[in-house]
C-alpha positions in Angstrom: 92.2 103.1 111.1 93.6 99.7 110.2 93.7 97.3 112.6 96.4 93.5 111.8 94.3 90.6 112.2 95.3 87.7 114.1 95.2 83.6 113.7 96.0 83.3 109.8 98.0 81.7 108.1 101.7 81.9 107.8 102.7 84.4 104.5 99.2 86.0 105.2 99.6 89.7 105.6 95.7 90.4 107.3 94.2 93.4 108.4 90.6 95.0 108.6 90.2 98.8 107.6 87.9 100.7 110.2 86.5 104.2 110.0 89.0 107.0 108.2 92.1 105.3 106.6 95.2 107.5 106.8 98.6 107.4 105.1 99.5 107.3 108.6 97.5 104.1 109.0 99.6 102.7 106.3 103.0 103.7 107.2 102.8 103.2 111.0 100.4 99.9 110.8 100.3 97.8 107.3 103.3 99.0 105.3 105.5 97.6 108.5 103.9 94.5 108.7 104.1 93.9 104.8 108.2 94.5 104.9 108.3 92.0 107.6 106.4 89.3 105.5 108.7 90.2 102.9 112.1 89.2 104.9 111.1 86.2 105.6 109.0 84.9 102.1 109.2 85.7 98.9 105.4 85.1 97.7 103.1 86.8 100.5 99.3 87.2 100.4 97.1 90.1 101.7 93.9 90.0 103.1 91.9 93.5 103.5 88.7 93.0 104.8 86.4 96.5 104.9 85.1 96.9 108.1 81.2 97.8 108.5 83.0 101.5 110.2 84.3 101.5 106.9 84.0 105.6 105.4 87.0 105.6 103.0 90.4 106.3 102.8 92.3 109.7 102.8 94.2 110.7 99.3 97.5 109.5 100.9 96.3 105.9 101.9 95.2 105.5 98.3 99.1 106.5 97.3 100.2 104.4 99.9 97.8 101.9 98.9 98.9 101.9 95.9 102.8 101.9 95.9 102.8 99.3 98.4 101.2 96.7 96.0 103.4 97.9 93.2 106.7 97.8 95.3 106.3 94.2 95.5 104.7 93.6 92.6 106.2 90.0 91.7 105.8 89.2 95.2 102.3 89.1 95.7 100.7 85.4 95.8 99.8 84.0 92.8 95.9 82.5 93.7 94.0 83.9 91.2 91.1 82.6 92.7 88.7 84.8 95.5 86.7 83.8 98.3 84.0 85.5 99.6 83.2 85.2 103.5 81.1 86.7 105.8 81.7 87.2 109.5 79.8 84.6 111.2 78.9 86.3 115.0 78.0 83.5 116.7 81.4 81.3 116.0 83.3 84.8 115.9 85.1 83.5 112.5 85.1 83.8 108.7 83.0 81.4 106.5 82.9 81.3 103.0 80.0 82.4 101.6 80.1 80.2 98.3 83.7 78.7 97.0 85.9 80.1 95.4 85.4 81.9 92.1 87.5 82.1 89.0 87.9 84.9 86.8 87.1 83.5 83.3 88.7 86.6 81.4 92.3 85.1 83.6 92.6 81.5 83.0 94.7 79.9 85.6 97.5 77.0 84.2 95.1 74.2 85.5 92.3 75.0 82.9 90.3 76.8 84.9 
């Protein structure tokens, strides 16, 4: 299942995976919401957090998965930079769990 996440940022395409993922999942829940982020900007981020349900994704979802993020391929933010959070329970929000960390094999322009 695959559940949008509220409360981020605008051009932020979030959502949590839970239990089974489906290629229903995909074209009923995320691929929907990704078009829409698409109409209205033309660089969108994602953010796919794994659930603690978490148990895997069906064959289709993978496909879907997949063809999704090359559909749009140029149009994916271009942050090469990750952060890792954690789900802090008692404030019921992301924090980071250390900054953000650069790939050193992908050089960004700024010398990092």
């Amino acid at each position: 299942m695959i559940e949008m996440l509220e409360d981020f940022p605008e051009g932020v395409v979030a959502a949590v995976a839970k239990g089974r993922v489906t290629r229903a999942d995909y074209d009923q829940i995320l691929i929907p919401a990704v078009e829409a982020a698409f109409r209205h900007r033309q660089k969108v981020r994602c953010y796919y957090e794994l659930g603690r349900e978490f148990s895997g994704m069906d064959a289709g979802a993978v496909w879907e998965d997949f063809r999704v993020g090359f559909t749009h391929l140029s149009g994916w933010g271009a942050d090469r930079r990750r952060d890792r959070c954690r789900l802090d329970p008692a404030r019921n929000q992301r924090v980071p769990v250390s900054g953000p960390r650069r790939n050193p094999d992908f050089p960004d322009k700024r010398g990092g």
